[in-house]
KEVEXMI-384116 format. One record per atom (N, C-alpha, C): z negated, y negated, x negated. Coordinates in steps of 0.05 Angstrom, whole numbers, plus 5000, padded with zeros to 4 digits. Atoms other than C-alpha are relative to their C-alpha. Example, Ala and Ser with C-alpha at 12.3 -4.5 7.8 and 13.67 -1.06 7.14 Angstrom:
BEGIN
500050244982;484450904754;500049764982;500150245016;485750214727;498649785015;
END
This chain:
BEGIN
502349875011;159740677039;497449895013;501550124988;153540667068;497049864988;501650135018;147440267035;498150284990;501949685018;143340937026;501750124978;497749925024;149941156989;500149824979;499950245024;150140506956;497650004974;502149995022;143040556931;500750204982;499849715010;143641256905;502249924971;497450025027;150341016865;498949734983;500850255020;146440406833;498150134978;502150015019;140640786806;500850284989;499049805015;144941356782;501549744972;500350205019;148140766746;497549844980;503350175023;140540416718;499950254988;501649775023;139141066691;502150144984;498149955032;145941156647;499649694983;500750245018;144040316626;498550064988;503549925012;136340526615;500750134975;500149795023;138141096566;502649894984;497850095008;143840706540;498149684988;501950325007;138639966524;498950234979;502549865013;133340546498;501050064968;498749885026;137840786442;500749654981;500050255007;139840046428;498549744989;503250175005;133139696429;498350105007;502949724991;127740156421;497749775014;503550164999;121039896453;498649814982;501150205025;118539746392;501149774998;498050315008;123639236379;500349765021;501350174985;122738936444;497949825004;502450194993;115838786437;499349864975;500250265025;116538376372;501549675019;499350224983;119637866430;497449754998;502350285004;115437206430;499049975021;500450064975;114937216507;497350335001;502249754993;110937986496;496649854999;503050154999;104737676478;498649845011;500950184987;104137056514;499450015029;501149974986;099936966570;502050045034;497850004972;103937096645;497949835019;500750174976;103136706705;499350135032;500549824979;100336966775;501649915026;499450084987;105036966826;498450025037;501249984982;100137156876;498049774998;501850215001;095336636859;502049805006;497650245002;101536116864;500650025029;498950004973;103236376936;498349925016;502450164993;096136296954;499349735006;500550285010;095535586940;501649815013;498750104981;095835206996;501749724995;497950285010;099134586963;502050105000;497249845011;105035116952;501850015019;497949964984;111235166997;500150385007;499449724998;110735946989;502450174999;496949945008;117636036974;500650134974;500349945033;119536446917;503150055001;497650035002;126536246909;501950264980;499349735016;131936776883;502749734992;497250025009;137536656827;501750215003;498249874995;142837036858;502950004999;497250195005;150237016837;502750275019;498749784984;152837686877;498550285005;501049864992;150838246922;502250205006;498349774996;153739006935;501749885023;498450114980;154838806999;502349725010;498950335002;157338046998;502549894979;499150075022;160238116942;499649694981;501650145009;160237466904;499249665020;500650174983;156636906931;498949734986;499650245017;156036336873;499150104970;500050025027;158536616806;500249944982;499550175020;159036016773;497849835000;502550165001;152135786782;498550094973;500549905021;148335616721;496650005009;501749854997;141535976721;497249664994;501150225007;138235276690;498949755013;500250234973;140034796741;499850095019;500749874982;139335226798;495749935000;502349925000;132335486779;497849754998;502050264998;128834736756;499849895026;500450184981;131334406818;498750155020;501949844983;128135036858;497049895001;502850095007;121534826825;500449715016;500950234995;122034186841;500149845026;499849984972;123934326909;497350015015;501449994992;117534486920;499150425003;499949674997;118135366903;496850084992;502449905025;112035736881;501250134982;499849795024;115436176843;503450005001;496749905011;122736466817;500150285004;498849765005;126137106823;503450034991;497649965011;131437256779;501350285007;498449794995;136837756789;500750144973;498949935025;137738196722;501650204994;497049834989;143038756749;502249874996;496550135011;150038606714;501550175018;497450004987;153839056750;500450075033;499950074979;152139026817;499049715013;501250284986;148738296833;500949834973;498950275024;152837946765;497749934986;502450035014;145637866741;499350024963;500449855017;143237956665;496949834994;502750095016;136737886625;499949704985;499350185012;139137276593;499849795026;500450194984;139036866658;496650035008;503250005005;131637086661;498449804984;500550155019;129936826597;500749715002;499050364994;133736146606;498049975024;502550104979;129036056676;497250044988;502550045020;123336196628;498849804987;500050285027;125235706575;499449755015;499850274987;126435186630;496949955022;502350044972;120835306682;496250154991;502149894999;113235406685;499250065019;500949884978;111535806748;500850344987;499249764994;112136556765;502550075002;496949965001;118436886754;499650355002;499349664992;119637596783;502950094992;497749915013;124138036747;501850185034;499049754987;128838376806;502350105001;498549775007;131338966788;500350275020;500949704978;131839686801;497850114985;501649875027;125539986761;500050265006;500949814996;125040646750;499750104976;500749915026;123040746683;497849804984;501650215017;117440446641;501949854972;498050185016;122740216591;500649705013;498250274987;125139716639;497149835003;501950164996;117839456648;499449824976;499450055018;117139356579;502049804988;497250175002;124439006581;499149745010;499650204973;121638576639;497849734978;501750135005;115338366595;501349804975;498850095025;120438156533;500949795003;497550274987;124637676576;498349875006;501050204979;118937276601;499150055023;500550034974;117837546668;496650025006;503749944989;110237576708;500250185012;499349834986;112738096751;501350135008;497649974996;116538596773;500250145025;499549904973;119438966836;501150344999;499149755005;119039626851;500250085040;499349924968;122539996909;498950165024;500549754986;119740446960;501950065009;497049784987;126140726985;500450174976;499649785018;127640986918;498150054978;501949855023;121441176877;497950135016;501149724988;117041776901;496649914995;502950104999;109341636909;498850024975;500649985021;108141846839;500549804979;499550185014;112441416811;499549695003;501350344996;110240756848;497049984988;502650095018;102940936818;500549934974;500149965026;105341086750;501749784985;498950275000;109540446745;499149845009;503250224989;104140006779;498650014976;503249955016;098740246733;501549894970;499150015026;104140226667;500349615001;500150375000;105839346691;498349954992;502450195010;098839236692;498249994981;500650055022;097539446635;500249914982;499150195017;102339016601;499149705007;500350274979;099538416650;501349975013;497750124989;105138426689;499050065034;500449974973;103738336773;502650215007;498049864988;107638836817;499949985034;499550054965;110838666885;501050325005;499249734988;112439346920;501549905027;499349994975;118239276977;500650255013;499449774995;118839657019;501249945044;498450094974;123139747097;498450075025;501549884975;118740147142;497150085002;503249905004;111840407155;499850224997;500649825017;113041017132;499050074970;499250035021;114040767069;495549874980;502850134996;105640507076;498450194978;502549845019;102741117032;500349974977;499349985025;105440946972;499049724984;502450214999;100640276970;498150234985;501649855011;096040426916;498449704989;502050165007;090839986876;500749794981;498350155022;095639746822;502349775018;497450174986;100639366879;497749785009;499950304984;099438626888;500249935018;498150124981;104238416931;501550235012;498249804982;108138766987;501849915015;497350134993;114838597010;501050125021;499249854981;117838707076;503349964998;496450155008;125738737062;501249975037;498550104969;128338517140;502650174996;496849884992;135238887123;499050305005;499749714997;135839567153;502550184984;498349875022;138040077103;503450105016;497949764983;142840467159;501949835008;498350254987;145839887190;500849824988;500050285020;145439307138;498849795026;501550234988;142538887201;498249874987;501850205005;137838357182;498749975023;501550184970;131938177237;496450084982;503650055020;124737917209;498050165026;502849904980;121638237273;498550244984;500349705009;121738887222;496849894980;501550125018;116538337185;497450055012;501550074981;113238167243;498150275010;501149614988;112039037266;498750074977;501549915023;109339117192;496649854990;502450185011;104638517178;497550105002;503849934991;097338807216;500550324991;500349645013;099239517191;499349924961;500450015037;099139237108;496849945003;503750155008;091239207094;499849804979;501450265013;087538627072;499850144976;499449985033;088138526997;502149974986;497950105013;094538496986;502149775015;498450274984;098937876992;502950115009;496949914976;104737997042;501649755000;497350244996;112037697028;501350125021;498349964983;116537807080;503849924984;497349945019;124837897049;502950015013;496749934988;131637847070;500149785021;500350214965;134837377135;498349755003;502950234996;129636807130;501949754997;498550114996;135136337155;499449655009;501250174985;130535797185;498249904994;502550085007;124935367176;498250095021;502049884985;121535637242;499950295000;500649745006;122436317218;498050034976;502050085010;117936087164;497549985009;502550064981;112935827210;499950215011;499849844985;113436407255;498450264975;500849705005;112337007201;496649834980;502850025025;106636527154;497450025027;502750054978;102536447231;499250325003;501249704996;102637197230;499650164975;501849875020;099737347168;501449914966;498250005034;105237257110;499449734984;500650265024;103736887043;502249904991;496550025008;111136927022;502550025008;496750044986;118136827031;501650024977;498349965016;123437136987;502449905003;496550134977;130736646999;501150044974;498550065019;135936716959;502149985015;496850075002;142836776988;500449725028;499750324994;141336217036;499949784994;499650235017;140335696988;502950044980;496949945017;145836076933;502049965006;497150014992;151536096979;501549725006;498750324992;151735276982;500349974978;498550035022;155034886931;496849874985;503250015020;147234606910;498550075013;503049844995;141435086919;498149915002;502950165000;136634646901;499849805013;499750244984;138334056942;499750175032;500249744980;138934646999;497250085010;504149985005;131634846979;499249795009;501550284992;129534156985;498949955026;501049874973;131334117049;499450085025;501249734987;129534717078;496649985006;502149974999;122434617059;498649665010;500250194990;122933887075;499550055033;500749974971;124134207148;497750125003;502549845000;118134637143;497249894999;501750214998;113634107124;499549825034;499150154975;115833677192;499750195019;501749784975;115134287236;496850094989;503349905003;107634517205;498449645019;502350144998;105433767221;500649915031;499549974967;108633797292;498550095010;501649774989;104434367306;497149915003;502550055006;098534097275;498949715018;
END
């Protein structure tokens, strides 16, 4: 199957979960949550901040492709020793039946951690934004491959009205018109949909095309600490890692370091 096929069959799946949560836990009932009200955290301000490593570590426990790649990791100890690795931020995985993910490992990186925590999902419904704001998260991710220019405004504009930041990824520069006033952050995913290749140059061909204003992560492949160096000298604030730290037996010691190397090459340079 090919990943365009794959997407297609995931978010035919989110949208029998969506209308299947909706009936379950109306809105309303969501936002009596303790996490709806309380203030969120900016993960763009956090990536900014040059004391920060710029890393926004992912809890990942399995991918379509990969299948699984550490399903016995607990979401707790993972995610603190990320922080203390030196992350700006968190991204949790909350897809159960394709990435093993649920809302509940959200929440636990909540309880445990004070930084930025990105919900990623598939959104395509303001229900799920709503969902994202219940669990704790600051932000959430929305796709350009599969939501239509309408719907990246109208899901931008609905986050920030709950406070919630929105990263927008997206693969190509086609994908450039659907940048609107409500997106934060902009994500370059390095995997090619057609091929499943991985290569950050796809980071590198995007960076001077995204206009000033929004903070640019770069996503996928980021195997290296001089691939770090390499995409932050050409413009990028962020770095999305997850299955290179996940797939070792400790992530966070992994994390460590990783960013330990990154430190030692910036002051080489310098």
């Amino acid at each position: 199957m090919s990943e365009l096929n794959r997407l297609e069959q995931i978010i035919a799946t989110k949208q029998r979960e969506v209308s299947e949560r909706k009936s379950l836990y109306p809105a309303k009932l969501l936002e009596q949550s303790v996490h709806f009200p309380a203030p969120t955290l900016s993960m763009k301000k956090y990536l900014l901040d040059k004391g920060k490593s710029g890393i926004i570590a992912e809890f990942k426990r399995r991918s379509p492709s990969k299948g699984d790649i550490n399903p016995y990791a607990k979401v707790e100890e993972v995610s603190i020793s990320y922080m203390q690795a030196g992350c700006s931020g968190l991204s949790v995985l909350t897809d159960k039946t394709y990435f093993g993910g649920s809302n509940k490992d959200l929440e636990i990186a909540r309880a445990f951690n004070f930084c930025p925590i990105l919900r990623k999902d598939f959104i395509i419904d303001e229900y799920q934004i709503v969902e994202a704001r219940s669990i704790g998260a600051d932000l959430i991710l929305l796709i350009a491959e599969v939501l239509e220019n309408g719907e990246v405004t109208r899901l931008a504009k609905f986050a920030h009205s709950l406070g919630l930041e929105v990263l927008l990824e997206m693969h190509h520069k086609d994908q450039l018109h659907k940048l609107n006033e409500d997106i934060d952050l902009v994500g370059v995913n390095n995997r090619d949909l057609k091929t499943f290749h991985v290569n950050i140059e796809t980071s590198l061909e995007l960076v001077d095309l995204i206009p000033d204003g929004f903070t640019k992560i770069s996503e996928s492949g980021i195997n290296t600490p001089q691939s770090i160096v390499k995409l932050k000298s050409a413009g990028f604030d962020g770095f999305l890692i997850g299955e290179n730290f996940m797939r070792t037996s400790d992530p966070g010691k992994t994390c460590l370091h990783f960013i330990q190397r990154i430190n030692n090459l910036e002051k080489q340079i310098q």
